[in-house]
Residue frames as qw, qx, qy, qz and C-alpha x, y, z in Angstrom:
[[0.416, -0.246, -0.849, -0.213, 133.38, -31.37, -30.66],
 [0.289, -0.419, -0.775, 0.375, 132.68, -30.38, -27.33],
 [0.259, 0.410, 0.032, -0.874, 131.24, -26.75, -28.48],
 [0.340, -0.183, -0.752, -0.534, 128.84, -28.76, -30.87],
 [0.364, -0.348, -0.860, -0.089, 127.80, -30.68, -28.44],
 [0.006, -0.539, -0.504, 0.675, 126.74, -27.84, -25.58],
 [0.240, 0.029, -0.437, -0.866, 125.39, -26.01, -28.88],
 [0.483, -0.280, -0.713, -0.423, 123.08, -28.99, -29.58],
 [0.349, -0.332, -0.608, 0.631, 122.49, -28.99, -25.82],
 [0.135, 0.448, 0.211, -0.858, 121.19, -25.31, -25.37],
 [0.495, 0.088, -0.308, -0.808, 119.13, -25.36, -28.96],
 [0.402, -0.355, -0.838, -0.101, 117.10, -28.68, -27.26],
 [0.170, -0.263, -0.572, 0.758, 116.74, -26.71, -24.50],
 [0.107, 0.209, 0.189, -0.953, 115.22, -24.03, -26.04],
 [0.366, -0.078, -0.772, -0.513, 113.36, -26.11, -28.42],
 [0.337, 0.023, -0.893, 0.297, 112.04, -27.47, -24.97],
 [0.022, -0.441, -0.458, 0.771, 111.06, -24.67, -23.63],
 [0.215, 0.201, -0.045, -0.955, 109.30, -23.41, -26.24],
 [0.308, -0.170, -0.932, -0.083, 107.48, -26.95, -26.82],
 [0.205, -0.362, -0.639, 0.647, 106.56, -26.03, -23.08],
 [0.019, 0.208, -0.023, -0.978, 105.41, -22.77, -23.81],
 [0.494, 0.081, -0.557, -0.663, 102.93, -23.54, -26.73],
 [0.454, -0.427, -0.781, -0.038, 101.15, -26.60, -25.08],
 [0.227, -0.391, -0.764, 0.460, 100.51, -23.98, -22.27],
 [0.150, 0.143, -0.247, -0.947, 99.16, -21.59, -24.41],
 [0.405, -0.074, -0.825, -0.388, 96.89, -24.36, -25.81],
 [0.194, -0.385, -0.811, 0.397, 95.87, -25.16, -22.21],
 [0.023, -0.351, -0.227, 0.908, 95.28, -21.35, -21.65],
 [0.302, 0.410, -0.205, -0.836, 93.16, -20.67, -24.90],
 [0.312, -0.161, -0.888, -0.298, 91.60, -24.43, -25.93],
 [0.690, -0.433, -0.363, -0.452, 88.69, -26.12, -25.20],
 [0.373, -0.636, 0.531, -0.417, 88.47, -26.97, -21.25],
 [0.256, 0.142, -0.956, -0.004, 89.31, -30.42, -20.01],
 [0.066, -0.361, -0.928, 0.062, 86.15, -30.76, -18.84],
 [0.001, -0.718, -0.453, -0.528, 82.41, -28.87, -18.97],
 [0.186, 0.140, -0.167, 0.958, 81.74, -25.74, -18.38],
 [0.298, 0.584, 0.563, -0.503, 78.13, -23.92, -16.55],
 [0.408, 0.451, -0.032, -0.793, 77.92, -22.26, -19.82],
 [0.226, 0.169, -0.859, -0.427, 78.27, -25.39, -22.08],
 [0.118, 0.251, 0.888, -0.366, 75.54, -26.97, -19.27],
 [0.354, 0.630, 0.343, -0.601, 72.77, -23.70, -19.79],
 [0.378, 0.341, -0.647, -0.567, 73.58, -24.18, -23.73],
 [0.098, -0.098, -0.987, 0.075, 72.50, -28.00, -22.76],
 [0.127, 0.436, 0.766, -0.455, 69.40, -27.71, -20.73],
 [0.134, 0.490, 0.570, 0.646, 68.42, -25.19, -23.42],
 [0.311, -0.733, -0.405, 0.449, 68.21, -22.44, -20.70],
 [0.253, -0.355, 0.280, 0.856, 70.26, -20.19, -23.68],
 [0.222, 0.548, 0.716, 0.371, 67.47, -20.84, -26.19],
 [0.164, 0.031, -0.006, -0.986, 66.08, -17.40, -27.41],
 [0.443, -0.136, -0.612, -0.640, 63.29, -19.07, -27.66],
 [0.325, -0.366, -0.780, 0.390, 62.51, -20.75, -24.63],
 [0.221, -0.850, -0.326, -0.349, 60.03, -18.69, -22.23],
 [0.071, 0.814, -0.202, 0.540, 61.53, -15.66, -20.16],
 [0.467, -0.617, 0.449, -0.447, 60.46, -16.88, -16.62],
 [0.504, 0.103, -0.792, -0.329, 61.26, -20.18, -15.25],
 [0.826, -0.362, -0.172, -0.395, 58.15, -22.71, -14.02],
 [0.352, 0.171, -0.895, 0.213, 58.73, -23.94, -10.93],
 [0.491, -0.556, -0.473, -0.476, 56.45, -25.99, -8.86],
 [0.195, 0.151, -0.644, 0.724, 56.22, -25.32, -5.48],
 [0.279, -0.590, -0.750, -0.105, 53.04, -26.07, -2.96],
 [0.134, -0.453, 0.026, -0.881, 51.01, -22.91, -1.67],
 [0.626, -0.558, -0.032, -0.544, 49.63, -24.24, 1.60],
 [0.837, -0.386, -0.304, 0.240, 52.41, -25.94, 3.43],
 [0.247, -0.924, 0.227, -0.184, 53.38, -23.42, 6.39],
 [0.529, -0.714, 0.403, 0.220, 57.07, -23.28, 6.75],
 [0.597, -0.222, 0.633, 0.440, 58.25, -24.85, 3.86],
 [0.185, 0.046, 0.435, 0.880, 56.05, -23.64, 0.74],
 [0.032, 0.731, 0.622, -0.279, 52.94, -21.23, 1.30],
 [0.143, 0.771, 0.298, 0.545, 51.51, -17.94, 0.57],
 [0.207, -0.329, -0.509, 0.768, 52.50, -15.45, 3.04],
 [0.029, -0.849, -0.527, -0.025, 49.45, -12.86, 3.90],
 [0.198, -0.733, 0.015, 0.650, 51.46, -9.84, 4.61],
 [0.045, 0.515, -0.378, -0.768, 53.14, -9.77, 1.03],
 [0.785, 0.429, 0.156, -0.419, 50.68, -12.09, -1.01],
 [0.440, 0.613, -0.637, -0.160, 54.04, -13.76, -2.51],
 [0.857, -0.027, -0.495, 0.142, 55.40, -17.83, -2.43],
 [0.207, -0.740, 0.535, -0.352, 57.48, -17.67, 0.78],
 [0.921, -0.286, 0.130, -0.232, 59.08, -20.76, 2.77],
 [0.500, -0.551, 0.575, 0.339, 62.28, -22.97, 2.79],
 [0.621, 0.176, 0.727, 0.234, 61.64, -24.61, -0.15],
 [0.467, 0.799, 0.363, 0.110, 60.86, -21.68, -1.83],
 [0.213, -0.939, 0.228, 0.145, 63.72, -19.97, -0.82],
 [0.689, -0.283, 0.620, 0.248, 65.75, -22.90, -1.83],
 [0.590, 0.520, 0.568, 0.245, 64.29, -22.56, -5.47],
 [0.224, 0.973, -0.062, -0.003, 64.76, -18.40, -5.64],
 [0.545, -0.658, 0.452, 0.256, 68.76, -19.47, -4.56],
 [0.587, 0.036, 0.754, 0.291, 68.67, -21.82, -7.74],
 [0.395, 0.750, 0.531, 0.018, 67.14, -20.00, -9.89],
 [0.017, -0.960, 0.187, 0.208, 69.28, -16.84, -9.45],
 [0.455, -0.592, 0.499, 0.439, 72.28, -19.01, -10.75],
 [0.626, 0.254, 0.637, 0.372, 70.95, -20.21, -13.33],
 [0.159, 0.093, 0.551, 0.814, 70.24, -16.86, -14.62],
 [0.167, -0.559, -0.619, -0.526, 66.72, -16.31, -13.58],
 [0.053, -0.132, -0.406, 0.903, 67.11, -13.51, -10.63],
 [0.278, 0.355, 0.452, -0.769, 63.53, -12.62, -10.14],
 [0.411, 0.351, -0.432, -0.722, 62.56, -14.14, -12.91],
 [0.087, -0.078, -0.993, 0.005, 60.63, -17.42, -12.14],
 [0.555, -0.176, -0.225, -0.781, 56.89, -18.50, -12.20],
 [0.138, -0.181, 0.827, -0.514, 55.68, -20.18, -9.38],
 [0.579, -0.053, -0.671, -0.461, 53.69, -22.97, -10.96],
 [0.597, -0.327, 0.498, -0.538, 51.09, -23.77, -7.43],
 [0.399, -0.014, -0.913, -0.089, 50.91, -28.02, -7.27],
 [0.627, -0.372, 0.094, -0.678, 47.98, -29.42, -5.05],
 [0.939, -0.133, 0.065, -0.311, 49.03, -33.12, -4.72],
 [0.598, -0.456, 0.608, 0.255, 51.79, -35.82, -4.03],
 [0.708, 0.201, 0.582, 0.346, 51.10, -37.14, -7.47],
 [0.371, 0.899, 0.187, 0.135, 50.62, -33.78, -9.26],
 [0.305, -0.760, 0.409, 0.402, 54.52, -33.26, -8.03],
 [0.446, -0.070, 0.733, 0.509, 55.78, -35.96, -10.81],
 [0.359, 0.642, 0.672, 0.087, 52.98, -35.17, -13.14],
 [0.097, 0.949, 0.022, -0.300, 53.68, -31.48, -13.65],
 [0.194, -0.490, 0.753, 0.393, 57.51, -32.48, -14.69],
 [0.446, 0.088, 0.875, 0.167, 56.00, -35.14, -17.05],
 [0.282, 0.816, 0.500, 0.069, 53.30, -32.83, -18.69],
 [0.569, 0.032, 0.098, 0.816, 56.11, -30.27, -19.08],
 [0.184, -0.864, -0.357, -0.303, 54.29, -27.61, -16.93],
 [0.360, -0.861, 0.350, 0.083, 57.17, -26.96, -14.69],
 [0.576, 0.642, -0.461, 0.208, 60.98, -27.24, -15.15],
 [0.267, 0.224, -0.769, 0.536, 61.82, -27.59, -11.63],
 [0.415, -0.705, -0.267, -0.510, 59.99, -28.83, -8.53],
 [0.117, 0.130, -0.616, 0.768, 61.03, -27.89, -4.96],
 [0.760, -0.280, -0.269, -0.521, 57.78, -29.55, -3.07],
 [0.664, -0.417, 0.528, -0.326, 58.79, -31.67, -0.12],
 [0.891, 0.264, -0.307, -0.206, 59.88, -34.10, -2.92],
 [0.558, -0.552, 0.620, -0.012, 61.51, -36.87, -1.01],
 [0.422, 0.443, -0.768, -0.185, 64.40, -39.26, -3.71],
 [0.862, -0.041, 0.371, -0.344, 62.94, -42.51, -4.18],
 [0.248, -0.092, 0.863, 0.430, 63.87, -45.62, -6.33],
 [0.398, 0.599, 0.675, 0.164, 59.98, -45.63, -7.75],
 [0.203, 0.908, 0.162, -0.330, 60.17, -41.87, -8.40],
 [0.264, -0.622, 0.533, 0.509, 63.64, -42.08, -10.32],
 [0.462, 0.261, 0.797, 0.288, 61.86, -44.45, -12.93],
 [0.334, 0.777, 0.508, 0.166, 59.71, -41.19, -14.11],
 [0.073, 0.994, -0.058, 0.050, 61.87, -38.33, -13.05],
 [0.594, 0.402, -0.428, 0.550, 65.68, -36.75, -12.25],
 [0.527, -0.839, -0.119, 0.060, 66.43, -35.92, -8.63],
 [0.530, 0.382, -0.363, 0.664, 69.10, -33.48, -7.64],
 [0.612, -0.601, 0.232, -0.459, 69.88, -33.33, -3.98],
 [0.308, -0.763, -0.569, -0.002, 69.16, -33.87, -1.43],
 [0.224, 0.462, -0.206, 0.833, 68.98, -30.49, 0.10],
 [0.317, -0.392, 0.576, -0.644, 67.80, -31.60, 3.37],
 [0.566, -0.008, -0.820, -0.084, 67.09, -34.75, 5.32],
 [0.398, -0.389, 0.505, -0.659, 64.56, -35.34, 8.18],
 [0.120, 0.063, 0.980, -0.145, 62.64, -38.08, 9.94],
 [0.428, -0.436, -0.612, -0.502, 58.95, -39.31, 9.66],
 [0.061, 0.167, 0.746, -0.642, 56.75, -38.68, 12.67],
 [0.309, -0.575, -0.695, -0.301, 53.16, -38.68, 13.53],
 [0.121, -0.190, 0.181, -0.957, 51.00, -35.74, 14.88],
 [0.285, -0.490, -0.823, -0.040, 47.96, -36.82, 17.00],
 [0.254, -0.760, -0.260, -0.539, 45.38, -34.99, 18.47],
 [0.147, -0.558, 0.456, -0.678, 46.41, -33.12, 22.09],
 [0.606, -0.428, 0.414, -0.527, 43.86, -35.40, 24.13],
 [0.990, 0.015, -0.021, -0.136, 44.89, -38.37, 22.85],
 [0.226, 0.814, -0.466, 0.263, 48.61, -37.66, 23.61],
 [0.448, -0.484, 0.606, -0.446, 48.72, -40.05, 26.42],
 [0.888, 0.151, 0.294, -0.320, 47.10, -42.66, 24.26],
 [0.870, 0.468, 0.105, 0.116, 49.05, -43.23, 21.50],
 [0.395, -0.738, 0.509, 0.202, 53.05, -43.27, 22.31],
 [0.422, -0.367, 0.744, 0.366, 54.06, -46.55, 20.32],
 [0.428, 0.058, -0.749, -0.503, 53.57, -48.61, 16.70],
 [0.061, -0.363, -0.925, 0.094, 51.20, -50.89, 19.00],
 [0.074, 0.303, 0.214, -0.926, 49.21, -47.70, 19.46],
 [0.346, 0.444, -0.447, -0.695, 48.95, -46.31, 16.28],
 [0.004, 0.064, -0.995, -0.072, 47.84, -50.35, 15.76],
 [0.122, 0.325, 0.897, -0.276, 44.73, -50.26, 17.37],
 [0.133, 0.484, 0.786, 0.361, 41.67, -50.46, 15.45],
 [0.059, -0.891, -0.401, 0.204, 39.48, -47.37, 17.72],
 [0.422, -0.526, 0.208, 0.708, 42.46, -45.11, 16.27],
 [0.668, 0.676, 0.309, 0.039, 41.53, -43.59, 12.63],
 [0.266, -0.716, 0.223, 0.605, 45.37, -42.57, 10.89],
 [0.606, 0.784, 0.134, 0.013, 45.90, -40.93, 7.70],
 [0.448, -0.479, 0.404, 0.638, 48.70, -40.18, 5.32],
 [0.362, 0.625, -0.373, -0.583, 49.62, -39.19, 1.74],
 [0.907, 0.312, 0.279, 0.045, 49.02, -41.94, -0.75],
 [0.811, 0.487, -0.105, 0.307, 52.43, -43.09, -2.68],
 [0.314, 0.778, -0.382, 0.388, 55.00, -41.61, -0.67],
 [0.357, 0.232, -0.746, 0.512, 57.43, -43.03, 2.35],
 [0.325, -0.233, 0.541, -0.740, 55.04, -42.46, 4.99],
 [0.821, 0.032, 0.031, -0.570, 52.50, -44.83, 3.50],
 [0.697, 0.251, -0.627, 0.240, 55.56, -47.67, 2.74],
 [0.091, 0.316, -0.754, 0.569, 56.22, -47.34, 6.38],
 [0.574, -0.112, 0.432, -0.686, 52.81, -47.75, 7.69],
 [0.872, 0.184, -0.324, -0.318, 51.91, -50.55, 5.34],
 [0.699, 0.393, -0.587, 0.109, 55.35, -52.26, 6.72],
 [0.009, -0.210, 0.761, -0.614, 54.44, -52.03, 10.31],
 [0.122, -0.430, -0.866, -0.222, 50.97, -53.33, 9.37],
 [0.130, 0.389, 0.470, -0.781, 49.48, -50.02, 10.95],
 [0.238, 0.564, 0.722, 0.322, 45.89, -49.30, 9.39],
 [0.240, -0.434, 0.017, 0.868, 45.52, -46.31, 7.60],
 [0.462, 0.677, 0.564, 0.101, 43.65, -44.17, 5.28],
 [0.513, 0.029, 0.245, 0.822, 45.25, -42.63, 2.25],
 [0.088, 0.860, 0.348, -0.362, 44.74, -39.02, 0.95],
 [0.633, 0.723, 0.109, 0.253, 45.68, -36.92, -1.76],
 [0.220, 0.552, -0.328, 0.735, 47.94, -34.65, 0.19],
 [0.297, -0.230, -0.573, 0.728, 48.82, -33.56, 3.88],
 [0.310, -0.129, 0.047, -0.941, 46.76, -30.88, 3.49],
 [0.711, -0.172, -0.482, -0.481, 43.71, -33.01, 3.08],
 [0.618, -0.002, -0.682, 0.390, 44.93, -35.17, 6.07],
 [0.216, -0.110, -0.413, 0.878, 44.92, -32.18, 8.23],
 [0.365, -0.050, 0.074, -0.927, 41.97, -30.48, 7.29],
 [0.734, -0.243, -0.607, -0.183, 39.75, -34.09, 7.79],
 [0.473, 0.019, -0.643, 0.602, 42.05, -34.47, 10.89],
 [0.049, -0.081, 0.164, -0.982, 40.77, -30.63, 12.09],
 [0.613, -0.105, -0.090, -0.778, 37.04, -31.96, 11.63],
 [0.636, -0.318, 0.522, -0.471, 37.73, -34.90, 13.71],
 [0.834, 0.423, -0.293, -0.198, 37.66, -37.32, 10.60],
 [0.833, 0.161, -0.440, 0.295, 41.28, -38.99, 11.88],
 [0.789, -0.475, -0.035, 0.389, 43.28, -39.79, 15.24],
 [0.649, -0.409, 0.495, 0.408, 46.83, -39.32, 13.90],
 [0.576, 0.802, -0.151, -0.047, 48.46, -37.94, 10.60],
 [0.645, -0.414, 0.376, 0.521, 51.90, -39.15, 9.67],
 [0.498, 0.772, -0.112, 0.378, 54.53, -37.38, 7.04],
 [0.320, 0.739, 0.024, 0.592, 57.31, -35.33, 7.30],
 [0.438, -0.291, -0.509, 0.682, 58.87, -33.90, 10.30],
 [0.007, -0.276, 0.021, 0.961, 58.74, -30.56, 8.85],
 [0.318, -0.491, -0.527, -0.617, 55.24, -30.77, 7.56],
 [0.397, -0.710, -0.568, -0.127, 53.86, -31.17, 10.48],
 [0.367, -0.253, -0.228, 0.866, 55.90, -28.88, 12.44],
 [0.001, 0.356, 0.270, 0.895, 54.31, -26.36, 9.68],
 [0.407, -0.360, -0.736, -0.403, 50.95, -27.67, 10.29],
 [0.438, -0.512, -0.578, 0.460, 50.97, -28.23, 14.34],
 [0.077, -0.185, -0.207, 0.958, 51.48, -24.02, 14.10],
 [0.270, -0.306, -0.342, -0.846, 48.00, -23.65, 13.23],
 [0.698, -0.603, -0.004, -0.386, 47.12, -24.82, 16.99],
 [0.167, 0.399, -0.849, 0.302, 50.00, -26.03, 19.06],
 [0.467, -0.224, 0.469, -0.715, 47.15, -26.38, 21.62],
 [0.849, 0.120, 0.306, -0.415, 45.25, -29.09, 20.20],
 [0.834, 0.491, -0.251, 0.037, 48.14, -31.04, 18.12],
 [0.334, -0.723, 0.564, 0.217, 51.34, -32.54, 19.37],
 [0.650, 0.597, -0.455, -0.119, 54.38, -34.50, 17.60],
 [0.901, -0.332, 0.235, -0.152, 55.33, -37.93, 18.65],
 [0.310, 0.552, -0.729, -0.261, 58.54, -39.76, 18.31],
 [0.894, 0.190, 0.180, -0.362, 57.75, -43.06, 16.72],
 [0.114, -0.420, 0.748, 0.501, 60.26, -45.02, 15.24],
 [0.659, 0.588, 0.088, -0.461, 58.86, -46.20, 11.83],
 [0.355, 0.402, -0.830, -0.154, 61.86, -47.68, 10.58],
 [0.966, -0.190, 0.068, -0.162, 61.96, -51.40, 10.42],
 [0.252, -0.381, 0.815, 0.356, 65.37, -53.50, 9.99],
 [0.314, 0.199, 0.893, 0.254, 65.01, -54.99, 6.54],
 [0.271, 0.784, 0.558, 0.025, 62.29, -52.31, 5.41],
 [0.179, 0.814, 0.043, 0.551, 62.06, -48.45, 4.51],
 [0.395, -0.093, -0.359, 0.841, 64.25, -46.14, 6.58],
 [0.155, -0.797, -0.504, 0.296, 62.07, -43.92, 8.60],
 [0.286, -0.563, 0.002, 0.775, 64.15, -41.01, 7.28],
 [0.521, 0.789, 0.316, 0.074, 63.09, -38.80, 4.13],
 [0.553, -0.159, 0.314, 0.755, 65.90, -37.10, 1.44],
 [0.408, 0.791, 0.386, -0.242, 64.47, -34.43, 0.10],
 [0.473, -0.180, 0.457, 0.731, 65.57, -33.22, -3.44],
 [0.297, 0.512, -0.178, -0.786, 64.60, -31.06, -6.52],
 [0.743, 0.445, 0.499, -0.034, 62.37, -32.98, -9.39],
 [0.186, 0.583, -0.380, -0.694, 63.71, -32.31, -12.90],
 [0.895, 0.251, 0.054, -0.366, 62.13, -33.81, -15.97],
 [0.857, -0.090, 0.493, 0.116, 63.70, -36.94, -17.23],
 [0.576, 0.754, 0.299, 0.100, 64.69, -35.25, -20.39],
 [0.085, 0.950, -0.113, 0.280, 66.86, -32.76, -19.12],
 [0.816, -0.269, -0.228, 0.458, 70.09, -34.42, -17.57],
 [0.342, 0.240, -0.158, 0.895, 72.24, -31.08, -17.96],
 [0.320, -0.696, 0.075, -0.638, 69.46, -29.06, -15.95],
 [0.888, -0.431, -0.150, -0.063, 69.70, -31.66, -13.25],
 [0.734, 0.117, -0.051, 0.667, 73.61, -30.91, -13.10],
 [0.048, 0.605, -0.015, 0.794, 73.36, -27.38, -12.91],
 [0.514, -0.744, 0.123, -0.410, 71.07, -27.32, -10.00],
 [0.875, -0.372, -0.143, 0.275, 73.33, -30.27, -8.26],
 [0.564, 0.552, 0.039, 0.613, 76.15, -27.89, -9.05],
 [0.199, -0.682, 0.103, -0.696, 74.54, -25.11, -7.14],
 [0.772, -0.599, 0.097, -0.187, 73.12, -27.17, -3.96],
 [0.779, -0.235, -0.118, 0.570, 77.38, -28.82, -3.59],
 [0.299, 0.574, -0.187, 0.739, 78.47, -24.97, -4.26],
 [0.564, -0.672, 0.068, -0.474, 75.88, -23.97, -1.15],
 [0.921, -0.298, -0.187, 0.170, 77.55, -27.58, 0.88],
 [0.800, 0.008, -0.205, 0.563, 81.00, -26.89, 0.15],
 [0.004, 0.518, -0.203, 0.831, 80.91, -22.90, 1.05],
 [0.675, -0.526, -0.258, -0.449, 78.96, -24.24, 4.20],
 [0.934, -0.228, -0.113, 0.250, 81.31, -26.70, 5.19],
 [0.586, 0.152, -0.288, 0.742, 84.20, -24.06, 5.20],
 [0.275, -0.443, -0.444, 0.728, 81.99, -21.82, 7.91],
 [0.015, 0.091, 0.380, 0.921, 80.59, -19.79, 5.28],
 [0.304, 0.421, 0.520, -0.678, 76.63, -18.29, 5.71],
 [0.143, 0.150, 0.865, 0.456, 75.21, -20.10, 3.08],
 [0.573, -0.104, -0.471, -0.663, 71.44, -19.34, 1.11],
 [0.589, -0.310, -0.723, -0.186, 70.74, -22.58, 2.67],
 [0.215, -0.277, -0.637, 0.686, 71.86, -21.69, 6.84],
 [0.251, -0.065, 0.035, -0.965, 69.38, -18.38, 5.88],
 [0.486, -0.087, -0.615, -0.615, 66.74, -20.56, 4.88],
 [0.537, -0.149, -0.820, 0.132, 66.91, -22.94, 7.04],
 [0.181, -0.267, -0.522, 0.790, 67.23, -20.63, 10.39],
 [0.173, 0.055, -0.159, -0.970, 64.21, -18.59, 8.95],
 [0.788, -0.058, -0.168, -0.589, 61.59, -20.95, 8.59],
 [0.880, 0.056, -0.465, -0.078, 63.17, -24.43, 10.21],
 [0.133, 0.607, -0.601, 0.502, 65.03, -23.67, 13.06],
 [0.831, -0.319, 0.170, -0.423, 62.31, -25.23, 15.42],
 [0.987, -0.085, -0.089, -0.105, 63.49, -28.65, 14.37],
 [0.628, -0.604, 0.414, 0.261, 67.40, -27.84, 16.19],
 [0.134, -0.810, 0.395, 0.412, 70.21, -27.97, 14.64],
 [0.861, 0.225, 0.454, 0.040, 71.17, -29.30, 10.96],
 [0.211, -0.535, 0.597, 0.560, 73.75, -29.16, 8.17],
 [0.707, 0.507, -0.332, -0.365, 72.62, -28.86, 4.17],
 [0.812, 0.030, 0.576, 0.087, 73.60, -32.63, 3.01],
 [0.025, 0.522, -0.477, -0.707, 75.86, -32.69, 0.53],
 [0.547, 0.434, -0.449, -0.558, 74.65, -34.15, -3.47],
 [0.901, -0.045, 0.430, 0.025, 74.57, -37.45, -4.37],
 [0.659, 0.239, 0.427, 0.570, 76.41, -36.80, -7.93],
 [0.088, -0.884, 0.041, 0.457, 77.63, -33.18, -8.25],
 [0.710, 0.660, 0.155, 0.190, 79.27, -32.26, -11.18],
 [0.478, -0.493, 0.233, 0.689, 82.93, -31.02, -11.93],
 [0.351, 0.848, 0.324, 0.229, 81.74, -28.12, -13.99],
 [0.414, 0.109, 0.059, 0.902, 83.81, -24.82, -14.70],
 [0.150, -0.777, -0.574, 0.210, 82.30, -21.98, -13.21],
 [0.440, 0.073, 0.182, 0.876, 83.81, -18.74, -14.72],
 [0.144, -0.475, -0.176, -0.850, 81.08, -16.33, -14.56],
 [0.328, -0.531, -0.714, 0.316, 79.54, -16.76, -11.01],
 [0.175, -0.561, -0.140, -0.797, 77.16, -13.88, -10.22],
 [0.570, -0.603, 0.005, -0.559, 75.54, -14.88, -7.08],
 [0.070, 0.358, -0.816, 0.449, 77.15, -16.23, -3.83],
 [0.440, 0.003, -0.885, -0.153, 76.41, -19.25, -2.14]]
């Protein structure tokens, strides 16, 4: 009886083990337990033979430091554009993208809606009204608002009571955080399609005092330090808009699996950052943003737990 029973004993065992065996085979050679980048670029319809070769992104051609033309090589150049050639290479499009020029705050959502670009990388700061028409992945960097006033008037205009008074003419970008902030400190202001416009009115005396963007104007102030400085203002209120801006990548509203991919990439760039690692982004940054001291990529809001089995290009 008692050689049955260590029989039956050693053939459960092995039964056990080979139970064991086979379900990790299964693991090894099924479907994963969760998606994969290639199941994503099958999604977003980045695998389509059909689709077009290069992909459109938009990206603005006349803000210095972040997305312009450079004159030496006649090509896009800037952080933001650097941020987009980083994204672009994972997805598969190494030197293959078409830099689709935008001209306006509103012609950022509009290009993604009229399905003229796939991605934009444009100073787009994540909103709650912009999430109603597009996708935002990001942020892949976060500064403050400030205000750039003319050199001789540096002495004049220091606070929000300033920036108040009527003999003072200040401009901003219609629809975007800088104009919520000014409306919510009751400062009077006059909107404009774009910074650019701001600045070149500003340059012909048209306005006092431009607010946006840290890093716009930083760009901006380098086309005359001499006759432009940058003020710190606080602009928050308690109880209103935070003075601070999140920039992120537009994707169209259509496309949830491209919007995954690129969050994918910008937490691959965080988390290879965060272990000391000389990220795409630390180049980027220290190359065209260094002015504004010292900062650390922000990680996603909603990264994905994707499988990543063919990585080509480091982070």
């Amino acid at each position: 009886m008692t050689r049955v029973r260590t029989t039956i004993r050693v053939l459960c065992l092995v039964l056990l083990v080979a139970l064991m065996a086979v379900a990790a085979c299964e693991n090894r050679t099924g479907k994963p337990d969760r998606p994969t980048v290639q199941d994503k670029l099958d999604e977003a319809g980045l695998l389509d033979e059909n689709r077009p070769s290069l992909l459109r992104i938009g990206v603005y051609d006349w803000q210095p430091l972040l997305g312009y033309i450079d004159k030496g090589t006649g090509k896009n150049a800037g952080f933001d554009v650097d941020m987009a050639r980083y994204v672009a290479a994972n997805l598969g499009y190494d030197g293959k993208v078409e830099w689709v020029p935008l001209t306006s705050v509103a012609d950022r959502i509009e290009a993604l809606q009229q399905d003229r670009v796939d991605l934009v990388f444009a100073s787009l700061s994540i909103t709650d009204a912009r999430k109603r028409d597009i996708l935002f992945a990001g942020p892949y960097l976060v500064v403050g608002q400030a205000v750039m006033v003319r050199a001789d008037l540096v002495d004049k205009i220091r606070t929000i009571q300033d920036l108040k008074n009527p003999r003072y003419r200040i401009c901003t970008s219609t629809a975007t955080t800088s104009e919520r902030l000014l409306q919510e400190r009751d400062i009077p202001y006059q909107p404009e399609d774009s910074d650019l416009l701001c600045f070149q009115k500003m340059q012909k005396g048209q306005y006092d005092a431009m607010s946006t963007d840290r890093t716009v104007l930083l760009g901006l102030q380098q086309n005359d330090r001499s006759k432009y400085a940058i003020i710190d203002v606080k602009l928050g209120i308690e109880g209103g808009s935070t003075a601070v801006e999140r920039i992120g990548v537009g994707v169209q509203k259509s496309n949830p699996a491209l919007r995954e991919l690129v969050d994918f990439y910008l937490n691959k760039s965080y988390l290879a950052g965060r272990k000391g690692e000389v990220t795409a982004w630390d180049e980027a940054y220290t190359k065209h943003l260094a002015d504004l001291g010292p900062l650390k990529q922000p990680r996603p809001d909603d990264p994905p737990d994707l499988i990543d089995s063919n990585a080509k290009y480091p982070s």
